[in-house]
FISE-9925 format. One line per 3 residues: number of its first residue (from 1); their letters; for each residue x, y, z of C-alpha. Coordinates in nm, 4 decimals, always signed. Layout:
NUM> A> X/Y/Z | ...
% end
This chain:
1> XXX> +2.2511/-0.6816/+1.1617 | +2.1856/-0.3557/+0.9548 | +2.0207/-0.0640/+1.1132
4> XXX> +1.6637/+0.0113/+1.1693 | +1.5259/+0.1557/+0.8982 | +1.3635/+0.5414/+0.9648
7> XXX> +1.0300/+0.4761/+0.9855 | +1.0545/+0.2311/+1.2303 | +1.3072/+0.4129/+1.4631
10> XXX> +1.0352/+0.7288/+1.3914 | +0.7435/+0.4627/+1.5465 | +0.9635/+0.3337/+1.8480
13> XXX> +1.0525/+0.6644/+1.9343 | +0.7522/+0.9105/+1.8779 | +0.4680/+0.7589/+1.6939
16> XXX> +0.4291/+0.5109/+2.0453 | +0.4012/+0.7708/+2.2373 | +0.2137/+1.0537/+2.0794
19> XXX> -0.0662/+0.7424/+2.0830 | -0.0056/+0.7009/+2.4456 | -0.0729/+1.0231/+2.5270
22> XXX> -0.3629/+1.0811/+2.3300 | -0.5786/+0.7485/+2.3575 | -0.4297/+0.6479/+2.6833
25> XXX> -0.3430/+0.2897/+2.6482 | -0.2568/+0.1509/+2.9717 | -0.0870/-0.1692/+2.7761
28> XXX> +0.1771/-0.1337/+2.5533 | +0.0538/-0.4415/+2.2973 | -0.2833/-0.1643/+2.2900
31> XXX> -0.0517/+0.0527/+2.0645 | -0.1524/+0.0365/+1.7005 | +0.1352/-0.0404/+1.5156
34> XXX> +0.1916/-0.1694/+1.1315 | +0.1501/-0.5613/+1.0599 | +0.2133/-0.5726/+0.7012
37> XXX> +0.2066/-0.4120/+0.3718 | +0.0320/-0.6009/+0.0629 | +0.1119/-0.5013/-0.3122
40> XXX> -0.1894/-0.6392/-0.5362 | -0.1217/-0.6224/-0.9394 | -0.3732/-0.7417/-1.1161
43> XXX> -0.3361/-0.8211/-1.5122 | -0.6214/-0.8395/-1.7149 | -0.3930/-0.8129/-2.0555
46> XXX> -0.2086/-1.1348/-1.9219 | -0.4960/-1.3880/-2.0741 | -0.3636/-1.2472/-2.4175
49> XXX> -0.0192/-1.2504/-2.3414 | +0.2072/-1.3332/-2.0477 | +0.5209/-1.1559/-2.1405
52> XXX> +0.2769/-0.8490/-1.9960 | +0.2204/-1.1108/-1.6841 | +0.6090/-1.1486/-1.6983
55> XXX> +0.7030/-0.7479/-1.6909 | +0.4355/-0.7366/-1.3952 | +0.5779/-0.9935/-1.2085
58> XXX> +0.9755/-0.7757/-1.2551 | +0.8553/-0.4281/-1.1521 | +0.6412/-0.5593/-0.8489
61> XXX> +1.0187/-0.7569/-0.7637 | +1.1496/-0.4409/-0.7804 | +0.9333/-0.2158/-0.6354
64> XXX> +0.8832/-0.4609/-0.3014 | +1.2266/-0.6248/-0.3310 | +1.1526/-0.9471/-0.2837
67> XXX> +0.9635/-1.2270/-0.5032 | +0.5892/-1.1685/-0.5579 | +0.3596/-1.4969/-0.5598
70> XXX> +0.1519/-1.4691/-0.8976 | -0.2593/-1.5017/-0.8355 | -0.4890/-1.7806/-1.0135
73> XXX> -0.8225/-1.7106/-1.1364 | -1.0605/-1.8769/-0.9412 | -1.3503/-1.9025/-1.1368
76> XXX> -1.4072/-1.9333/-1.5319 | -1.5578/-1.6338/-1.6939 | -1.6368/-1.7425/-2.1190
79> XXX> -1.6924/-1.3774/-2.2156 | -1.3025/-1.2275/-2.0995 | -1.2010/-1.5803/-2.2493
82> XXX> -1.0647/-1.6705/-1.8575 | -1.0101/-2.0539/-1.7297 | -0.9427/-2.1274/-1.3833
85> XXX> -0.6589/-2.1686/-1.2815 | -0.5390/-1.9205/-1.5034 | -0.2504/-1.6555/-1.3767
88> XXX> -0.4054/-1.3444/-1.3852 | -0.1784/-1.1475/-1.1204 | +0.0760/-1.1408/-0.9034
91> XXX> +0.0863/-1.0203/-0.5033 | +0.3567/-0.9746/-0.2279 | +0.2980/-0.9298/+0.1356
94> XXX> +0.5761/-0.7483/+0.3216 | +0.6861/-0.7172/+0.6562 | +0.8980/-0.6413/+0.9446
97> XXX> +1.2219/-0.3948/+0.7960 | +1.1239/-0.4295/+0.4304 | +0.8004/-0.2999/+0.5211
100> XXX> +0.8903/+0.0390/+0.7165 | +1.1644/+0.0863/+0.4539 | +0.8527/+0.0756/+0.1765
103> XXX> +0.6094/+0.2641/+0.4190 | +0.9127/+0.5180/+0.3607 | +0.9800/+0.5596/+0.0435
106> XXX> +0.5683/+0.5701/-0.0291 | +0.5366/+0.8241/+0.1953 | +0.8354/+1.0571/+0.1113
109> XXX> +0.8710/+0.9662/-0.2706 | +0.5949/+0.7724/-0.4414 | +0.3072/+0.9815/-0.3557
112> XXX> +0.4342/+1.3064/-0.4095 | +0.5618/+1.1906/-0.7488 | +0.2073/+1.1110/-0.8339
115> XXX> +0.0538/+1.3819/-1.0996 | -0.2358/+1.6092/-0.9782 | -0.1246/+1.4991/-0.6313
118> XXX> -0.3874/+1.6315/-0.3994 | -0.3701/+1.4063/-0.0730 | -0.5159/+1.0654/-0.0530
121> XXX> -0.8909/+0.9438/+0.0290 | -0.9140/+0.9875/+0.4407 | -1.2148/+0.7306/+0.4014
124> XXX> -1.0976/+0.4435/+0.2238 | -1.0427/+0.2613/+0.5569 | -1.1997/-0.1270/+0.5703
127> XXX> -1.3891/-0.1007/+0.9616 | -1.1046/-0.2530/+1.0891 | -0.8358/-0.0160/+1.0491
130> XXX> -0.6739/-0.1113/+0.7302 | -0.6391/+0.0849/+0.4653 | -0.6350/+0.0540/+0.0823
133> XXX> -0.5485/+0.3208/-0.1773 | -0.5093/+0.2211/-0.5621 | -0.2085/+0.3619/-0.7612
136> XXX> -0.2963/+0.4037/-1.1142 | +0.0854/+0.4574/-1.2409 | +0.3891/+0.2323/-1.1510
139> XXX> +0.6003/+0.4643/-1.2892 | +0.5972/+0.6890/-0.9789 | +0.8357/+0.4254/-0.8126
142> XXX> +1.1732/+0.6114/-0.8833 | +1.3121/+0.2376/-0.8876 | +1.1459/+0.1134/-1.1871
145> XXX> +1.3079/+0.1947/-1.5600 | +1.0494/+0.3730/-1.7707 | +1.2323/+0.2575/-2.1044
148> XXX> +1.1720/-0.1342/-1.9816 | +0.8291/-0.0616/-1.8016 | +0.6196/+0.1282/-2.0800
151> XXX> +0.2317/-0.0327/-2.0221 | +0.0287/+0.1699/-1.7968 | -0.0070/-0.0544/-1.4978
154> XXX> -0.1466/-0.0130/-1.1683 | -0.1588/-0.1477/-0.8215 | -0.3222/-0.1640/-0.4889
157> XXX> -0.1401/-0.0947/-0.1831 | -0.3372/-0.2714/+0.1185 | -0.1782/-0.1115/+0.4493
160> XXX> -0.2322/-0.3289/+0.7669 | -0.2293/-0.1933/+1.1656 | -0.3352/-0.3650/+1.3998
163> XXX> -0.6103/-0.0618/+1.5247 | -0.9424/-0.1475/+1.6410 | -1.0794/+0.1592/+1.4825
166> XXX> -1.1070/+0.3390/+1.1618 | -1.0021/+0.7254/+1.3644 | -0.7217/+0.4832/+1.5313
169> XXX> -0.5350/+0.3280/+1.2356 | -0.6215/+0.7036/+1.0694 | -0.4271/+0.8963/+1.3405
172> XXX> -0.1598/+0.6148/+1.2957 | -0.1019/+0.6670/+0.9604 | -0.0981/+1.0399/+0.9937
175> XXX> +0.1597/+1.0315/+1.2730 | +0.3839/+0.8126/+1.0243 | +0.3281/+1.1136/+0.7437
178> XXX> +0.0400/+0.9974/+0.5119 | -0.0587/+1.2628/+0.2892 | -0.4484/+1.2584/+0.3993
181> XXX> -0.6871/+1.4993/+0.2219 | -0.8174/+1.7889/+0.4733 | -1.1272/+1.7321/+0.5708
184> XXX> -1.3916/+1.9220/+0.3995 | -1.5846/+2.2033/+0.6209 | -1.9778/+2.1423/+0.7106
187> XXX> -2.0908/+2.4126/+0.4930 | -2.4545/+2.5846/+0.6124 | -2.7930/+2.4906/+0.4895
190> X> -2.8091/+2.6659/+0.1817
% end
């Protein structure tokens, strides 16, 4: 079998217990950890065309390295000119290996690749302790050929731990090097 990728030898060996001793689990399976990582594409421009649906369906392949499924519309809509049943996307859920190895190369080349890069959204968590942020250019994926890929598309990158708590999946992703926005000062009554 190949090695472990980083992330997950980083989780094993410090993330686990930097949680310990802050939260004071007393059962190891209590120990947020990561469950899975889902890529979300959705293209509107693919009613019109679906060699647009097609390049979508290659740079997600790419970018998660394995086969995405592609999404249906589920209900008619006569003014975008939509059927059901129509493809109008395409997802991919990753785990396991594949999905520390992405967690790694979001955290320590994708975002930092992104322009105006200021941190990302340290709110945008679901109640559950999953979180979602929304990437507006694929391009930052150092993977992806800009002469084949030149539509602006974006994605959603849907993070899953299994934390009960919003300040428990936060401090997880922190430990694993998410760039989180500082968190703005209570400024006095004015």
């Amino acid at each position: 079998m190949s090695e472990k990728p980083r992330m997950q030898v980083r989780y094993e060996d410090t993330i686990r217990k930097a949680m310990v001793e802050k939260n004071g689990y007393k059962n190891p399976h209590q120990i947020p950890r990561l469950e899975k990582i889902t890529l979300n594409m959705g293209v509107g421009q693919a009613i019109g065309d679906k060699k647009i649906l097609d390049l979508a369906y290659e740079a997600m392949t790419e970018i998660a390295g394995q086969k995405p499924v592609t999404t249906l519309a589920r209900k008619s809509i006569a003014n975008f000119r939509l059927r059901e049943g129509m493809p109008i996307g395409c997802m991919v859920t990753i785990r396991r290996q594949r999905m520390y190895e992405f967690m790694d190369r979001l955290v320590s080349i994708v975002l930092p690749r992104v322009r105006d890069f200021r941190g990302i959204n340290r709110k945008a968590f679901d109640g559950r302790g999953n979180y979602t942020l929304g990437l507006t250019e694929l391009l930052v994926f150092p993977e992806l050929n800009p002469d084949k890929f030149t539509r602006p598309q974006g994605m959603n990158i849907t993070i899953v731990t299994s934390a009960k708590t919003n300040d428990e999946a936060r401090e997880l992703l922190t430990l694993f090097g998410m760039p989180f926005k500082a968190e703005k000062k209570a400024s006095g009554a004015a």
